[in-house]
C-alpha positions as CSV (number, residue, x, y, z in Angstrom):
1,X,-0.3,0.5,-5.7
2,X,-4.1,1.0,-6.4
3,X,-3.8,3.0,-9.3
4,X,-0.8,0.7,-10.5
5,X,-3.8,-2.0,-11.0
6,X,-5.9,0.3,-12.4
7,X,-3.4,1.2,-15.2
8,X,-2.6,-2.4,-15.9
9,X,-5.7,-3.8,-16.2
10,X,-6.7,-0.4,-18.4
11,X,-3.9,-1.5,-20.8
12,X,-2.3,2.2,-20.1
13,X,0.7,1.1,-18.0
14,X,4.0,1.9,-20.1
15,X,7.3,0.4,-18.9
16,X,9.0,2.5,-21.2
17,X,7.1,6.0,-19.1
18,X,8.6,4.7,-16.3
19,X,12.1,4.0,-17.1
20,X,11.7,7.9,-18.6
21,X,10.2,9.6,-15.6
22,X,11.9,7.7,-12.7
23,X,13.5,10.5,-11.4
24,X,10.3,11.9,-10.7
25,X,8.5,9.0,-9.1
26,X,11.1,8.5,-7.4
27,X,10.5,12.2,-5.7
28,X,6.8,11.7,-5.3
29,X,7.3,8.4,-3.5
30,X,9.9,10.1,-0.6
31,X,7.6,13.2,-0.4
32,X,4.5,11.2,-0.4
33,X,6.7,9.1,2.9
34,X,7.9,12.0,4.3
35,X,4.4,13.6,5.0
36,X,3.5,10.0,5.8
37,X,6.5,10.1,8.3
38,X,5.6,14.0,9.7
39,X,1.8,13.5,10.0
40,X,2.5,10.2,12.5
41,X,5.2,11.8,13.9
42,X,2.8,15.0,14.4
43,X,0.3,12.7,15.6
44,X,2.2,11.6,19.0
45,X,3.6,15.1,19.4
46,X,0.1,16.9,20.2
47,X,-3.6,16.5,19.7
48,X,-5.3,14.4,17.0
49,X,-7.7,17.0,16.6
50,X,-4.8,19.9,16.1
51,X,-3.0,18.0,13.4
52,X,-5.8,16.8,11.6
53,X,-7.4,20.5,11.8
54,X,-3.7,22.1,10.3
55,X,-3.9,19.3,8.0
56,X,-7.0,20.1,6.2
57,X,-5.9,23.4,5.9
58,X,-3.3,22.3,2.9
59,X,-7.2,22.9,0.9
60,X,-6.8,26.6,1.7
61,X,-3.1,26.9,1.2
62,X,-4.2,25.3,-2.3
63,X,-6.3,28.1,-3.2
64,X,-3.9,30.1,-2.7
65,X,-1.3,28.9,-4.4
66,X,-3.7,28.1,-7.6
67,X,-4.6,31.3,-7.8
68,X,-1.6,33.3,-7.9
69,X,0.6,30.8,-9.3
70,X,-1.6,29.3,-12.1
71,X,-4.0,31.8,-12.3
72,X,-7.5,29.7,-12.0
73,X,-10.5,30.7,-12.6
74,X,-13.8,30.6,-10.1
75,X,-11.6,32.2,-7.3
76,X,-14.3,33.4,-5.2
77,X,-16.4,29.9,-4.7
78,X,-13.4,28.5,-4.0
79,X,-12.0,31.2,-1.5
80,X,-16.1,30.6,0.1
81,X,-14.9,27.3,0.9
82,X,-11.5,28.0,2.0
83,X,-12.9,30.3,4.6
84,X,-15.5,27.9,5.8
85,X,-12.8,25.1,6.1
86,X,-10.6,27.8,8.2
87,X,-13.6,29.0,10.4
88,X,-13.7,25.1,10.9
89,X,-10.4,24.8,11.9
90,X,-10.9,27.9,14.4
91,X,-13.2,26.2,16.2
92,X,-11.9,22.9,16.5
93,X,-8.4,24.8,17.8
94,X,-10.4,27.3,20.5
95,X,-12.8,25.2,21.6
C-alpha cells in the first residue's frame, strides 16, 4: 500500500497497467502472503533466532541465483558478503 501512495501522488499510477498486468499482481500478492503465512507459521514451530537466521540466508541464495541465472557482474564482493552473512548464521545456529 506504501508504494501505492507513492505512485499516486508521483502522478505514475496507471489504471490501464493494472488492468494489463493483473495476472501478475495477483501472483506477487499470494506469494508475498504465503511467505507471510510460512514465516509466522515457522515462527511458533521452532526458535525465533533459527527462522530469522534461515531467513536472512534468502541474501545468499540470491547471489547465487544472480550469478548463474543473470550473469551479474561484481560476483566476488558479493560472494564476501554472502559468506559473512552465512558465517553469521553458523553461529547464531551452534551457539
Amino acid at each position: 500500500t506504501g508504494v501505492t501512495i507513492v505512485l499516486l501522488f508521483k502522478k505514475k499510477f496507471s489504471a490501464a497497467a493494472i488492468k494489463l498486468e493483473w495476472k501478475n499482481l495477483l501472483l506477487v500478492g499470494l506469494l508475498t502472503s504465503a511467505a507471510f503465512v510460512l514465516h509466522m507459521t515457522a515462527l511458533s514451530l521452532t526458535y525465533v533466532a533459527y527462522v530469522v537466521a534461515l531467513k536472512r540466508m534468502s541474501g545468499m541464495i540470491s547471489v547465487f541465483l544472480g550469478y548463474f541465472f543473470l550473469k551479474e557482474a561484481n560476483i566476488r564482493q558479493r560472494l564476501l558478503g554472502s559468506v559473512i552473512m552465512f558465517v553469521g548464521v553458523l553461529l547464531i545456529v551452534l551457539f
